[in-house]
C-alpha positions as CSV (number, residue, x, y, z in Angstrom):
1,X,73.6,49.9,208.5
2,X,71.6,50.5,205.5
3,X,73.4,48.8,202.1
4,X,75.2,51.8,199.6
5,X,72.5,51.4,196.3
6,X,74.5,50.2,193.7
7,X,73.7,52.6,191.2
8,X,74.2,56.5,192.4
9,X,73.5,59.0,190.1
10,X,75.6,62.3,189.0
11,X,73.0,64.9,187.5
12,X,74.4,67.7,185.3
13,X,72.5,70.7,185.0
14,X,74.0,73.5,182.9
15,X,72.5,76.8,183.4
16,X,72.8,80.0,181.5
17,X,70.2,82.8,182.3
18,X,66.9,80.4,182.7
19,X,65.7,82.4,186.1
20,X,62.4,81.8,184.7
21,X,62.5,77.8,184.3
22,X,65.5,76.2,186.2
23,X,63.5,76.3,189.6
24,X,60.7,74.1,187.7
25,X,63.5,71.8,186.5
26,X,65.6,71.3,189.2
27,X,62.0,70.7,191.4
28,X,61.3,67.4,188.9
29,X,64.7,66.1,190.1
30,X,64.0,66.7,193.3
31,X,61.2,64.6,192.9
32,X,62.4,62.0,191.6
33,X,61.1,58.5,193.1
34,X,64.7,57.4,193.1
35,X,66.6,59.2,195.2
36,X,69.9,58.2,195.2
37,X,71.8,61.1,192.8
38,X,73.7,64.4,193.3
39,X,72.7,67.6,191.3
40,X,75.5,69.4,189.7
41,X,74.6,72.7,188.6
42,X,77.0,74.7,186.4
43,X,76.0,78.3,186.3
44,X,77.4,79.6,183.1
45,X,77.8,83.1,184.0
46,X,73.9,84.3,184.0
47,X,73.0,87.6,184.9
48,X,69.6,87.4,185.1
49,X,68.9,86.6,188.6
50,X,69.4,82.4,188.0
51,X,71.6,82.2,190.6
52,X,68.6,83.6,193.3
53,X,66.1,80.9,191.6
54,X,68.9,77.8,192.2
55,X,69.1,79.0,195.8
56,X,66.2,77.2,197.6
57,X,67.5,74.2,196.5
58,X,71.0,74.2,197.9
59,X,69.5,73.2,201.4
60,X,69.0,69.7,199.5
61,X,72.4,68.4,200.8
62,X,72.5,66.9,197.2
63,X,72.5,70.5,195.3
64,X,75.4,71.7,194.5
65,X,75.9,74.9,192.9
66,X,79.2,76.0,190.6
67,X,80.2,79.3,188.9
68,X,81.6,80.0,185.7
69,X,82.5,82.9,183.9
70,X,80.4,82.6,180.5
71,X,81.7,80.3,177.9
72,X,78.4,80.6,175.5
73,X,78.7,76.9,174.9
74,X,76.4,74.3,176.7
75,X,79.4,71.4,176.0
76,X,81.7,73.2,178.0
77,X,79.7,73.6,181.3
78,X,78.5,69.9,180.6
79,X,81.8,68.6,180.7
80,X,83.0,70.8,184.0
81,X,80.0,69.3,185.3
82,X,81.4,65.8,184.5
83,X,84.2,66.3,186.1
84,X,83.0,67.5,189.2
85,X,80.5,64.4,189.5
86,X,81.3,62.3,192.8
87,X,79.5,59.1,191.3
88,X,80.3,56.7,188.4
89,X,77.2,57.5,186.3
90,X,76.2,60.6,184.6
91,X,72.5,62.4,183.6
92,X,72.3,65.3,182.2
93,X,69.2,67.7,181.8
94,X,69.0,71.0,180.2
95,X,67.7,73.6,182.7
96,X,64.1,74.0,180.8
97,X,63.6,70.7,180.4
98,X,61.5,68.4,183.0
99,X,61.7,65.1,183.5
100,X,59.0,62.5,185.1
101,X,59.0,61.6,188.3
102,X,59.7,58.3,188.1
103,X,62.4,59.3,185.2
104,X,65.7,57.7,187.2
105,X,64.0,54.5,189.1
106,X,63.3,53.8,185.1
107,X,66.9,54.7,183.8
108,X,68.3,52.9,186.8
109,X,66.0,49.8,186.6
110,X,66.7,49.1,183.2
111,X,70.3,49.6,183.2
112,X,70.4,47.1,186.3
113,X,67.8,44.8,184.4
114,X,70.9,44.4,181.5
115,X,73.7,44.3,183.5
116,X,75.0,41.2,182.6
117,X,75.1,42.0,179.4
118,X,77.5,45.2,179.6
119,X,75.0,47.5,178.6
120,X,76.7,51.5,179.7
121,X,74.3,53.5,177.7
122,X,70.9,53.8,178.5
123,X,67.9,56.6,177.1
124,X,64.6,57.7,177.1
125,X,61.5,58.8,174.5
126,X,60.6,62.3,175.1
127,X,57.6,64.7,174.6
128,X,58.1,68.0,173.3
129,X,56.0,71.4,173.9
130,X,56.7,75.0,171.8
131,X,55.9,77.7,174.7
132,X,54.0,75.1,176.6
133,X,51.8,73.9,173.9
134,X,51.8,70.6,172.9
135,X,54.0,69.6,169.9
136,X,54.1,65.8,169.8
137,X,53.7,62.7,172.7
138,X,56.5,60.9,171.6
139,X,59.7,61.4,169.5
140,X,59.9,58.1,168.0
141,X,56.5,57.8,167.0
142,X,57.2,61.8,165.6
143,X,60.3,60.1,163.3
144,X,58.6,57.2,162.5
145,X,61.3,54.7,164.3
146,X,59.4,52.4,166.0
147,X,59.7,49.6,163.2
148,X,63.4,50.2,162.2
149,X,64.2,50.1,166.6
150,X,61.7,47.1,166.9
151,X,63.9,45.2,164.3
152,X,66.7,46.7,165.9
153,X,66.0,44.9,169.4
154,X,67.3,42.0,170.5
155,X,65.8,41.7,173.6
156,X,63.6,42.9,175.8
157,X,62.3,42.6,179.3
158,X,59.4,44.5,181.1
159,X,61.9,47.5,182.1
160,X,62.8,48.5,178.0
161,X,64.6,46.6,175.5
162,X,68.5,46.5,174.6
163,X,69.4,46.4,171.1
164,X,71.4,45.1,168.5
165,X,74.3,47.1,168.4
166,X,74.6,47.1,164.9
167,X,71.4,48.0,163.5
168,X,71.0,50.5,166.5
169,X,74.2,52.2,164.6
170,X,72.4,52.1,161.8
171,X,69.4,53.6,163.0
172,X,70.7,56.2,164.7
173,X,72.8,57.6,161.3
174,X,69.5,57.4,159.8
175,X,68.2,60.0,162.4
176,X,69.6,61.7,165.5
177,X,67.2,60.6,167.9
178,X,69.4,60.4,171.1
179,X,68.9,63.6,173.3
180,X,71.4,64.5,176.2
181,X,68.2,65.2,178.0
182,X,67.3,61.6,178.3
183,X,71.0,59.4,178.7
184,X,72.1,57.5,181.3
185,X,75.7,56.8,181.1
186,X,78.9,55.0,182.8
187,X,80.9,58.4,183.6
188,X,83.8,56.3,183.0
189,X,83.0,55.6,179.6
190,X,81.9,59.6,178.7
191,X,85.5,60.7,180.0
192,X,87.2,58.1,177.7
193,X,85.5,59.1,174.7
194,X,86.8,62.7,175.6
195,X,82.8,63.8,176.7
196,X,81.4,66.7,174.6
197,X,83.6,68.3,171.4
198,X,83.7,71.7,173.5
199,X,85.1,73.7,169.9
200,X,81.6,72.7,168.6
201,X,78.9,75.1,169.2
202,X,76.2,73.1,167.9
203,X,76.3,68.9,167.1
204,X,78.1,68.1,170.0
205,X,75.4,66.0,171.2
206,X,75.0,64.1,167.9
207,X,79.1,63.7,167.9
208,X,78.8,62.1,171.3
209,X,76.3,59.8,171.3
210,X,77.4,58.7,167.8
211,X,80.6,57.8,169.2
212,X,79.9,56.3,172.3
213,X,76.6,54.2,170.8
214,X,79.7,52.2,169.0
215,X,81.7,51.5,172.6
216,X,78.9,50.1,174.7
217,X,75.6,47.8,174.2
218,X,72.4,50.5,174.3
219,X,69.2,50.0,176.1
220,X,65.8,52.3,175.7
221,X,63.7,52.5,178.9
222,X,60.3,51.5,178.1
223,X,57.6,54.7,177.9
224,X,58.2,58.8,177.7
225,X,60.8,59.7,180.3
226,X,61.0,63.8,180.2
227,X,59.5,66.9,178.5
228,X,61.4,68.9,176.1
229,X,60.7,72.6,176.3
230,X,61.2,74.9,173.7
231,X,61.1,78.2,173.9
232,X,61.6,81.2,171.5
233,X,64.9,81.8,173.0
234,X,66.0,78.2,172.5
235,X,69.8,77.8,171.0
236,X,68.8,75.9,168.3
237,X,65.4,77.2,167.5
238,X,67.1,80.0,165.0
239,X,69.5,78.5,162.9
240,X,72.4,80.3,161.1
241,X,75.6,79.1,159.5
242,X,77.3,78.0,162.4
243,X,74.8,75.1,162.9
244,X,74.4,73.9,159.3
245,X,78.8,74.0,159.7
246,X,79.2,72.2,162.9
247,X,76.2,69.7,162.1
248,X,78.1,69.0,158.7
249,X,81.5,68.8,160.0
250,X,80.2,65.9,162.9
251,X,78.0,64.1,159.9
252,X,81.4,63.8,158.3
253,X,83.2,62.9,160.8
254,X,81.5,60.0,161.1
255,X,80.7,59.1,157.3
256,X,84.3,58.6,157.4
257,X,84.3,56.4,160.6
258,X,82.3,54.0,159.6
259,X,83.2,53.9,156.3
260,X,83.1,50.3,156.6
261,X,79.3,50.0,156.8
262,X,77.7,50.8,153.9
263,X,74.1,51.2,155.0
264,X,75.4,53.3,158.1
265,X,77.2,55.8,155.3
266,X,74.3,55.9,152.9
267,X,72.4,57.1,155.6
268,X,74.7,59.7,156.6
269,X,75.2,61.0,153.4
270,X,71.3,61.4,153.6
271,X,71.5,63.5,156.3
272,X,74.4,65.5,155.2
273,X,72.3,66.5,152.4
274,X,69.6,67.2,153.8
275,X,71.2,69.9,156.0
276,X,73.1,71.0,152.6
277,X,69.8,71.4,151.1
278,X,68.1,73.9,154.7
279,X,71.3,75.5,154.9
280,X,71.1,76.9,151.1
281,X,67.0,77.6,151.4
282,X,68.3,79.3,155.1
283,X,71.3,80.9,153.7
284,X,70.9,81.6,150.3
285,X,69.1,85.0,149.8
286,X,70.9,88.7,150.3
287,X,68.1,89.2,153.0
288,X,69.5,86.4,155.2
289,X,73.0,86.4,154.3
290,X,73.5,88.7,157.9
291,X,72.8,85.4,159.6
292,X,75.3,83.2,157.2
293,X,77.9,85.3,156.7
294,X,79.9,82.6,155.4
295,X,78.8,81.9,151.1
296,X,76.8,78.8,151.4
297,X,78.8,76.0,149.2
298,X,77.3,74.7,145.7
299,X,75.4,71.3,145.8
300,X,76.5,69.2,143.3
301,X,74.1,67.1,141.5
302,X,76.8,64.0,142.6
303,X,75.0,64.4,146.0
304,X,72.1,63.5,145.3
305,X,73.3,59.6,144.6
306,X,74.4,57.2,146.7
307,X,72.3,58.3,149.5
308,X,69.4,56.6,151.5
309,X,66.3,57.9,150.6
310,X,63.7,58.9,153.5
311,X,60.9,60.7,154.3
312,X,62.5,62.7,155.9
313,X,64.7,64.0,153.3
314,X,61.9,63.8,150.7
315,X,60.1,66.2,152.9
316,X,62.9,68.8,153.3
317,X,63.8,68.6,149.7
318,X,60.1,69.0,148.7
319,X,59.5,71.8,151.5
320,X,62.5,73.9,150.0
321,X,62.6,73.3,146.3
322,X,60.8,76.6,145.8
323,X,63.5,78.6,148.4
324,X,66.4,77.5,146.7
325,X,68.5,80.0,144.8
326,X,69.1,79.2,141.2
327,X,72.9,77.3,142.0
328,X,71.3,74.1,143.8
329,X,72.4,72.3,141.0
330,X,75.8,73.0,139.9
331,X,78.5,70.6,138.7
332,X,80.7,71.4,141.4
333,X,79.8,69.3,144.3
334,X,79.7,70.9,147.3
């Protein structure tokens, strides 16, 4: 009799009108090297003929398709997926996205490679293309992490590394690096932490991961583990007041949280600003006040101390100075 593997995978695939690019992403988890997983598709109420691309696959005894009427939020169909999963680990992958072939023998190799030391939580560098071009190789080389996660390791092994769970909280307030695309997680642990906030339509991701990166050691698998497609159509790609709101609301969330580390709150209040400062260039003029209906809130100047400076704030400061309407700086802080 063969042995069980000790690691079985749930995959989560949520799916909302992507007849044009789930067949290519559910094909690179079919082709996975490791091939010890389930695929749980949530259809969230397409129309567009999705449901006709996902059907080939269902004769892979590991496919398994479910309906939902449309709920318009990827957390929701996420979470149904959870909850449907069979196995005691969870991977989730948008349904343009691709990921390597080798993807899950690397996921599952390093979390095995760190067992003993607890570690639940394991993710993956990504490249990104814009309508199949290009856009950058990796995304920690494109935020300039490598140093801050290199200090931030405390040990490492020919697999990936596992870090110090500290400075990894740290680094990822700096920068919101983790993508749902590329985790590897103890299903146990994502239902305890409640999985994804489904009243946010936007930041649920960055909520998450910033919650459960302070429950469980975190390992990186070394090398680029998927491709992240972006399309025109993308969710996040247009941006109006309901992202900058939800985005905020999680960023604050967790200022408070971890109110105790200084560092960890400088550096959210660096990123809270930062989206304060897009959402006024985005939201400030008449003309695109039909895409922020809600009146953007003052700045006060108060927000501009106490902060960790970074490059990448400097850069959206500097690449929006000019866009900002004439109450950026007000004394009421905002």
């Amino acid at each position: 009799m063969l042995q069980e593997p000790d690691y079985i995978v749930s995959i989560i695939v949520p799916v909302y009108n992507r007849a044009h690019t789930v067949a290519q992403t559910l094909a690179s988890i079919q082709q996975q090297t490791y091939p010890y997983f389930e695929v749980v598709i949530v259809d969230d109420g397409s129309t567009d003929g999705s449901a006709e691309a996902i059907k080939p696959f269902l004769s892979d005894v590991r496919f398994h398709y479910h309906y939902q009427p449309n709920s318009g939020r990827p957390s929701i169909a996420r979470n149904r997926g959870a909850m449907l999963a069979s196995y005691d680990w969870l991977a989730f992958l948008d349904s343009d996205d691709q990921w390597q072939t080798d993807y899950l023998y690397a996921q599952v190799s390093t979390l095995r490679s760190f067992a003993s030391q607890k570690v639940k939580l394991v993710f993956s560098d990504n490249r990104k293309t814009l309508d199949g071009r290009p856009v950058y190789d990796s995304f920690i080389r494109q935020l300039h992490l490598q140093e801050e996660l290199e200090l931030a390791t405390s040990e490492k092994n020919r697999f990936g590394r596992r870090f110090d769970p500290l400075l990894f909280q740290r680094a990822l307030c700096r920068t919101g690096f983790l993508m749902t695309q590329g985790i590897l997680v103890e299903k146990a642990l994502f239902l305890h932490a409640g999985g994804f906030d489904d009243r946010l339509k936007f930041a649920e991701d960055t909520d998450t991961w910033l919650t459960l990166c302070n429950l469980t050691p975190v390992a990186q698998c070394a090398g680029v583990g998927f491709t992240y497609c972006c399309h025109q159509d993308n969710l996040t790609r247009h941006k109006v007041d309901r992202f900058y709101a939800d985005t905020l609301q999680v960023l604050r969330k967790h200022e408070m949280r971890l109110a105790n580390d200084k560092p960890s709150v400088q550096h959210l209040r660096a990123r809270i600003l930062k989206y304060q400062i897009q959402r006024l260039a985005d939201c400030g003029t008449p003309a695109e006040q039909e895409l922020c209906p809600a009146q953007p809130r003052r700045l006060g100047l108060g927000s501009f101390f106490n902060v960790t400076w970074n490059r990448e704030l400097l850069r959206t400061l500097a690449r929006n100075l000019p866009r900002l309407p004439a109450f950026l700086f007000s004394r009421t802080a905002g």
